[in-house]
C-alpha positions in Angstrom: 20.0 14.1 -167.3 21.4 11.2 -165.5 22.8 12.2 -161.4 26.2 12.9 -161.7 27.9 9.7 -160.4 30.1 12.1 -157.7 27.0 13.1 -156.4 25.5 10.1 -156.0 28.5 8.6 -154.5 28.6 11.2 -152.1 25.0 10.7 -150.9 25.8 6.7 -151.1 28.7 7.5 -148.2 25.9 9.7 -146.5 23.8 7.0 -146.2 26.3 3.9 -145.3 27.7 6.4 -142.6 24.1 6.9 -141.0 23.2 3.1 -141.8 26.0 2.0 -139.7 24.6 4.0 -136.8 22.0 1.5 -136.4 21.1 -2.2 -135.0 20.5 -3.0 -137.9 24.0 -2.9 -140.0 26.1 -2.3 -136.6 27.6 -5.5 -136.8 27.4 -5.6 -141.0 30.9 -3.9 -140.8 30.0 -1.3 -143.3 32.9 0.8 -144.8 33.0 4.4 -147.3 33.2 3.1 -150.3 35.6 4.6 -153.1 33.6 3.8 -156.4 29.5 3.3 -156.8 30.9 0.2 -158.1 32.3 -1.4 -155.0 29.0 -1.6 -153.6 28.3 -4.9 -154.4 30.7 -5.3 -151.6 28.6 -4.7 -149.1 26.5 -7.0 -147.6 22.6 -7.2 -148.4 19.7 -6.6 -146.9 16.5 -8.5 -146.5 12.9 -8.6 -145.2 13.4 -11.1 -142.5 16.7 -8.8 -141.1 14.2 -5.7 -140.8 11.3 -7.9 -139.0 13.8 -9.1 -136.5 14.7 -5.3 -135.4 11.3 -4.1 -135.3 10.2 -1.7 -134.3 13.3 0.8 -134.0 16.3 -1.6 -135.0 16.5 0.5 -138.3 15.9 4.2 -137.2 19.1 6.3 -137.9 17.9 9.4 -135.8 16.5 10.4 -132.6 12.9 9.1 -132.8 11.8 12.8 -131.7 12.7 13.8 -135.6 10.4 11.1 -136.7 7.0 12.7 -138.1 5.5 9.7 -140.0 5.9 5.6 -140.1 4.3 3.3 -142.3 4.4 -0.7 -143.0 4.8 -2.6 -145.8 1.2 -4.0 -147.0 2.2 -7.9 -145.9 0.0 -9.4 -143.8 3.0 -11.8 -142.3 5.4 -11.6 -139.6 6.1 -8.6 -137.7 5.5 -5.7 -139.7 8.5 -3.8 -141.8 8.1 -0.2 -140.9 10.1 3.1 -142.5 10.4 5.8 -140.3 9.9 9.5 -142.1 11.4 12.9 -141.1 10.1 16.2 -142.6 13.1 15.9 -144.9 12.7 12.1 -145.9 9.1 13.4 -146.9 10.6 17.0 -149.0 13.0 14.7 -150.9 10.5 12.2 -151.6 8.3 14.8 -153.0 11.3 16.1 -154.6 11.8 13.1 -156.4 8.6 11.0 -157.2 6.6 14.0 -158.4 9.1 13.6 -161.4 7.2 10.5 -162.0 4.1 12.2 -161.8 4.8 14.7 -164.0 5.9 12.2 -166.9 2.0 10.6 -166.6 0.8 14.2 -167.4 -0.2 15.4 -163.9 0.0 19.0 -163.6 -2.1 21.6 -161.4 -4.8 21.2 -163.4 -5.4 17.7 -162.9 -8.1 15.9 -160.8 -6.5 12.2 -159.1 -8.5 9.8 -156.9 -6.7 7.1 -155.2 -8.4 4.1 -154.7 -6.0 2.7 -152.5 -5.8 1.9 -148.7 -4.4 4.6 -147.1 -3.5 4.2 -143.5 -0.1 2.8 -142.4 0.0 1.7 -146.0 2.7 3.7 -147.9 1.6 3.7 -151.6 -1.6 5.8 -151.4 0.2 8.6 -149.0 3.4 9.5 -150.1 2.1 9.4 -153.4 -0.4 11.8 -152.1 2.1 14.5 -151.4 3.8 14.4 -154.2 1.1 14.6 -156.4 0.4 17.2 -154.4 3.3 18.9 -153.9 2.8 19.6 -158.0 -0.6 21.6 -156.8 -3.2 18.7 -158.1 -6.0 17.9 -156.4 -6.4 14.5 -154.9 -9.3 13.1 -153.5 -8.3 10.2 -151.2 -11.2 7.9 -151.2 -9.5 4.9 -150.2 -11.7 1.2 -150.1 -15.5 2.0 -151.3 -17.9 0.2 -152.5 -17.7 0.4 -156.1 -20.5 2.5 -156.9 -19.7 5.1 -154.3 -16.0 4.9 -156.3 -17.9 5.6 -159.6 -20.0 8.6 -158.3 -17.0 10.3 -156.6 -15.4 10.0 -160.4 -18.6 11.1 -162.0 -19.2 13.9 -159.5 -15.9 15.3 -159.0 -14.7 14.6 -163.1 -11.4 12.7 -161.9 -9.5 12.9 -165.1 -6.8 10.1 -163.3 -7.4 7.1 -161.0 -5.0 5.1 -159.3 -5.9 1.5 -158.3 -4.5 -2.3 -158.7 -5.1 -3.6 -162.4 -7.8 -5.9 -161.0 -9.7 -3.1 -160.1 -9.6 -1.5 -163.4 -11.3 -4.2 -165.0 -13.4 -4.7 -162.0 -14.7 -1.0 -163.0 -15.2 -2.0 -166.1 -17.4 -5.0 -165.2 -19.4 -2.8 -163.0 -19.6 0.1 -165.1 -21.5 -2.5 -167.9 -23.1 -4.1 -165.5 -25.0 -0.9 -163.9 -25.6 0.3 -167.1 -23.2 2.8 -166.8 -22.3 4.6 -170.5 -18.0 5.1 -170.4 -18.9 8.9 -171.4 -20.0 10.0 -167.9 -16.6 9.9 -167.0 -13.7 11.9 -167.7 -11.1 9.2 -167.4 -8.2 10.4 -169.1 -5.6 7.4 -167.6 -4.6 5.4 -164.7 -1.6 4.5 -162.7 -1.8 0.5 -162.4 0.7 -0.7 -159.2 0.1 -3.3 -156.0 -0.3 -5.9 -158.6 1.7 -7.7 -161.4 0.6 -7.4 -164.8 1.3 -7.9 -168.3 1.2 -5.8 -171.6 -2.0 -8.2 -172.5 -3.8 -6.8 -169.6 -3.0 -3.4 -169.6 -4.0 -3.1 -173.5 -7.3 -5.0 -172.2 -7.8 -1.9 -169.6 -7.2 0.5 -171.6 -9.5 -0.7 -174.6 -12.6 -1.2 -172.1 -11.9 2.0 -170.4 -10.5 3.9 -173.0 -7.8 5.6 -170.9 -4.0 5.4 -170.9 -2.3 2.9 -168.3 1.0 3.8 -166.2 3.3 1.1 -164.6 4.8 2.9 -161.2 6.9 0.6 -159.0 7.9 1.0 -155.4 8.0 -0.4 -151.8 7.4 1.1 -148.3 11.3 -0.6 -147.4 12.8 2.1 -149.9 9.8 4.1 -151.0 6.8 3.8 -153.4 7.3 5.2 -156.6 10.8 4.8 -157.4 10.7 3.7 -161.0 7.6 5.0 -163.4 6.8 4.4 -167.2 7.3 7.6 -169.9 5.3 7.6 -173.0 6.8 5.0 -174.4 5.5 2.3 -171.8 9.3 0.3 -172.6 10.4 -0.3 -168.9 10.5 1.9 -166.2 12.8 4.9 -165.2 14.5 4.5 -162.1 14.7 7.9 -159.8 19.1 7.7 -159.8 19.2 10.7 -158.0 17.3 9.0 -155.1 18.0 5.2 -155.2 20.6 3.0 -156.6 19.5 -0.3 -158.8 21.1 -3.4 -159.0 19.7 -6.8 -160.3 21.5 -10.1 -159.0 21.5 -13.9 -159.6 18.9 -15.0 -156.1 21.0 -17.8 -155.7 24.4 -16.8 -155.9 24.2 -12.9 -155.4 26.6 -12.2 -157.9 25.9 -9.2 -159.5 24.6 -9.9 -163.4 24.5 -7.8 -166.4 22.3 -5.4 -168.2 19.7 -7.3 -170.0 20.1 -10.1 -167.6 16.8 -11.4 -165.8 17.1 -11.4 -161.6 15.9 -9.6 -158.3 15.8 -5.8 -157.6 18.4 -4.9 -155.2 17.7 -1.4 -153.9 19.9 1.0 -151.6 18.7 4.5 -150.8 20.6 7.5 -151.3 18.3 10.2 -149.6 17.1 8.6 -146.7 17.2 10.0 -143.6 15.0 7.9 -140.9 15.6 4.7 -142.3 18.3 4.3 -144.6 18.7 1.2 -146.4 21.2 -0.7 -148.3 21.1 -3.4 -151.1 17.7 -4.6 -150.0 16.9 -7.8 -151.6 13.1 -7.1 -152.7 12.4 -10.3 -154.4 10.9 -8.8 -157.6 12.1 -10.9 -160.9 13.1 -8.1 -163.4 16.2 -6.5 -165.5 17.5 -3.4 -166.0 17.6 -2.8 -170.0 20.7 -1.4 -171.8 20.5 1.8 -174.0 18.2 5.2 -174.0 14.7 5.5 -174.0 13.3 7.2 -177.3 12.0 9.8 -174.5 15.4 11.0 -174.3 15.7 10.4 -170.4 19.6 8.9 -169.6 18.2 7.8 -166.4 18.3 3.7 -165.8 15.4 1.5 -166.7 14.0 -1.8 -165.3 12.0 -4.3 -167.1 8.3 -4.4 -165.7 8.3 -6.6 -162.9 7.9 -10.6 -163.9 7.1 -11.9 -160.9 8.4 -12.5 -157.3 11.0 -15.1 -156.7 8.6 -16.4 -153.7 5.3 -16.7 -155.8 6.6 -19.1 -157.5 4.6 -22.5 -157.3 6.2 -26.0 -157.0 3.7 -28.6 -157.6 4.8 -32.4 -157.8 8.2 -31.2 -158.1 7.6 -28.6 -161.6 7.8 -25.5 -161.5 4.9 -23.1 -162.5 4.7 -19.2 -162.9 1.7 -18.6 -161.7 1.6 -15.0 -163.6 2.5 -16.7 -166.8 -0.1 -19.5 -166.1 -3.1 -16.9 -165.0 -2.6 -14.8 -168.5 -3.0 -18.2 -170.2 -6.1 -18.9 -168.3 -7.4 -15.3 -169.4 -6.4 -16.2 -173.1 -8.0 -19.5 -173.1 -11.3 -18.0 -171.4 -11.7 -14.6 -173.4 -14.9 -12.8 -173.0 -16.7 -15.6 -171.0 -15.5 -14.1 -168.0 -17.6 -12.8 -165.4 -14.0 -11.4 -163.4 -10.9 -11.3 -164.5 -9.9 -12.4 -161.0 -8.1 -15.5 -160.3 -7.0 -17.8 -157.6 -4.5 -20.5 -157.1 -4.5 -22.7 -154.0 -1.7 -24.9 -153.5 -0.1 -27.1 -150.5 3.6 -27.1 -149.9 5.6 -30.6 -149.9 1.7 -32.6 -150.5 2.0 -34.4 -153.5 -1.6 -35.8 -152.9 -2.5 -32.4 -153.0 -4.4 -31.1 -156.6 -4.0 -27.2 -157.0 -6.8 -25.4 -157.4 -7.9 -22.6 -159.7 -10.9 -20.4 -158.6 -12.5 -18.4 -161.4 -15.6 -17.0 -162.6 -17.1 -17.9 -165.8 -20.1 -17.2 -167.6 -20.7 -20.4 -169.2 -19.5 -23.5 -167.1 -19.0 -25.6 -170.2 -15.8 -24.1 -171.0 -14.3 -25.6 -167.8 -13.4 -29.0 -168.7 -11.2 -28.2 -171.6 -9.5 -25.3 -170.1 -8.6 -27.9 -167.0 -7.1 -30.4 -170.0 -5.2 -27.2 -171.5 -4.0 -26.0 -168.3 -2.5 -30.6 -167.6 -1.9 -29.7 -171.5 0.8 -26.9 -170.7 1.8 -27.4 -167.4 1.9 -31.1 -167.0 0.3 -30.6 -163.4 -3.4 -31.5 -162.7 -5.4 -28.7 -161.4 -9.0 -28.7 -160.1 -11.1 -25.8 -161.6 -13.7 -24.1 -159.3 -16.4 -22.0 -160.4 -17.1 -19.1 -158.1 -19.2 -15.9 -158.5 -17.4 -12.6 -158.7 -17.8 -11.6 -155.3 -15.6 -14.6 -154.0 -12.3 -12.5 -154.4 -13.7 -9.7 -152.3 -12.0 -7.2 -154.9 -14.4 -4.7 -153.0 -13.1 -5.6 -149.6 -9.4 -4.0 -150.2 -8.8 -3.7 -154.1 -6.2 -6.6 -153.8 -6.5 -10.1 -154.5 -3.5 -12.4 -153.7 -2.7 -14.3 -156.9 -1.4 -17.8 -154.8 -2.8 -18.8 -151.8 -1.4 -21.5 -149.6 -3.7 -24.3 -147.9 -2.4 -25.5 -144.3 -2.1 -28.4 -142.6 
């Protein structure tokens, strides 16, 4: 059933009354709001507002109550921390092992997370929800990959959770090693810290024979706040614990349902760090009408991209998600990884783009360089690079655009 709008306007109040406590919204002139729908009123919230009151700018109780912190996972500016009590961590598990049970987890189940861990949020709170259901979990973090494929092997992990890169990467590995798909008892995954598309996924689950979960969160509001059902059509928001709003990046109005724009987040259970309408620069809608599953809760569109991944080359403007799934198209089974790299130079129009990928035949490169001037009108260089380039192995994540400086 959907939260009972009184309920979670009462916890909305809860959390604009402890917000205003801090540095951070003290001079935001925050005010109890009558309706959830006068919150577009309020002012938002973004990355660079939390970076300049690191470390404690954000913390809405004594620091004494404080039992965990983690940090977002970007690897610029001061860090964006969110401060846990014992009852930010109860609710959390309160509220994303919902998601957990919708991918079929249950006591029975086996899970390895091959994710950082550390100050990074996704793998841990995840954790203890998972569980906080009674399943086991074996954290085994960054390996190298055959270690990863023995600890599935040996301990018959029926679930993994990783990027999407480093599903396919297993499957790579898996042929190359000689590895037969029966010696595992992969049963599905739960594909997040990347973007993806519904191309990919059906490619990961064919190789690997599994069923693939979208779960979105971020350590600003918390990981896992919006998970796919059965029917894979957009994700479930957790109303009961955060509020959604998508708005026009330019303007901040507020936009209709069906309407493409960025995730605005507030937090409704919250207790360390309590956030509201935090811009989180994910492209994506929230889609009208009920799921077939029967849940009433709100759904988002899977995320299309980030509003600052966006490249501008020679003044046009390219998606580089949309252009690396045409790449993978184009290039089909002559792939050695399904990894890809754009390098780019802000404000150089001398500058040609480059695209790093690895291919098993290098004669394919000159047309897919005249499709890609074909489609985009921009001339990119195409490198060809063996597999261990994109250091998948290093930290399970490769960053999609990469900028060259000065």
């Amino acid at each position: 059933m959907k939260t009972d709008d009184s309920s979670r306007l009462q916890n909305l109040n809860k959390t604009i009354k402890a917000a205003s406590q801090t540095n951070l919204y003290k001079d935001k002139n925050l005010k109890i709001l009558s309706r959830l729908e006068d919150l577009s009123t309020l002012p938002f919230t973004t990355k660079q507002d939390l970076r300049e009151n690191y470390p404690f700018g954000g913390l809405a109780t004594d620091m004494q109550n404080v039992i965990e912190v983690h940090t977002s996972s970007g690897t610029t500016g001061k860090a964006v921390v969110s401060y846990l009590t014992k009852k930010d961590i109860l609710e959390g598990n309160k509220a994303i092992s919902k998601a957990w049970k919708t991918f079929g987890i249950n006591k029975d189940s086996r899970l390895m997370f091959i994710m950082s861990y550390g100050l990074f949020s996704g793998a841990a709170i995840n954790t203890y929800a998972i569980q906080h259901l009674g399943a086991f979990v074996l954290p085994a973090g960054i390996q190298p990959i055959m270690k990863q494929i023995n600890l599935m092997i040996d301990y018959q992990i029926d679930t993994i959770v990783a990027t999407p890169g480093f599903l396919l990467y297993l499957s790579d590995s898996l042929e190359k090693n000689n590895i037969p798909r029966e010696k595992l008892n992969l049963k599905r995954a739960i594909a997040a810290g990347e973007i993806y598309s519904n191309q990919t996924r059906a490619k990961i689950e064919e190789l690997l024979d599994i069923e693939v979960f979208d779960h979105y969160g971020l350590c600003e509001v918390n990981t896992g706040i919006a998970y796919e059902c059965e029917y894979h059509n957009g994700l479930h928001i957790l109303d009961d614990y955060v509020i959604a709003e998508i708005i026009n990046p330019k303007t901040g109005g507020t936009l209709k349902l069906g309407e493409l724009g960025e995730l605005v987040l507030t937090s409704l259970k919250k207790e360390a760090s309590p956030i509201i309408r935090y811009r989180t620069g994910d492209i994506t809608k929230i889609i009208p009408g009920k799921c077939k599953c029967g849940r009433q809760s709100y759904r988002i569109d899977r995320i299309h991209g980030r509003i600052n991944d966006t490249m501008f080359i020679r003044g046009i403007k390219v998606n580089p998600y949309e252009l690396r799934d045409f790449i993978l198209n184009i290039v089909g089974n002559n792939l050695k990884s399904s990894d890809i790299i754009f390098k780019i130079k802000k404000n150089d129009i001398k500058y040609t783009p480059q695209v790093y990928i690895s291919v098993k035949d290098d004669k394919i490169l000159p047309k897919l360089q005249k499709d890609i001037k074909d489609t985009t009108k921009v001339p990119f260089n195409i490198n060809s690079v063996e597999p261990n380039f994109f250091g998948r192995e290093d930290n399970n994540k490769v960053k999609l655009v990469q900028y060259v400086e000065d």
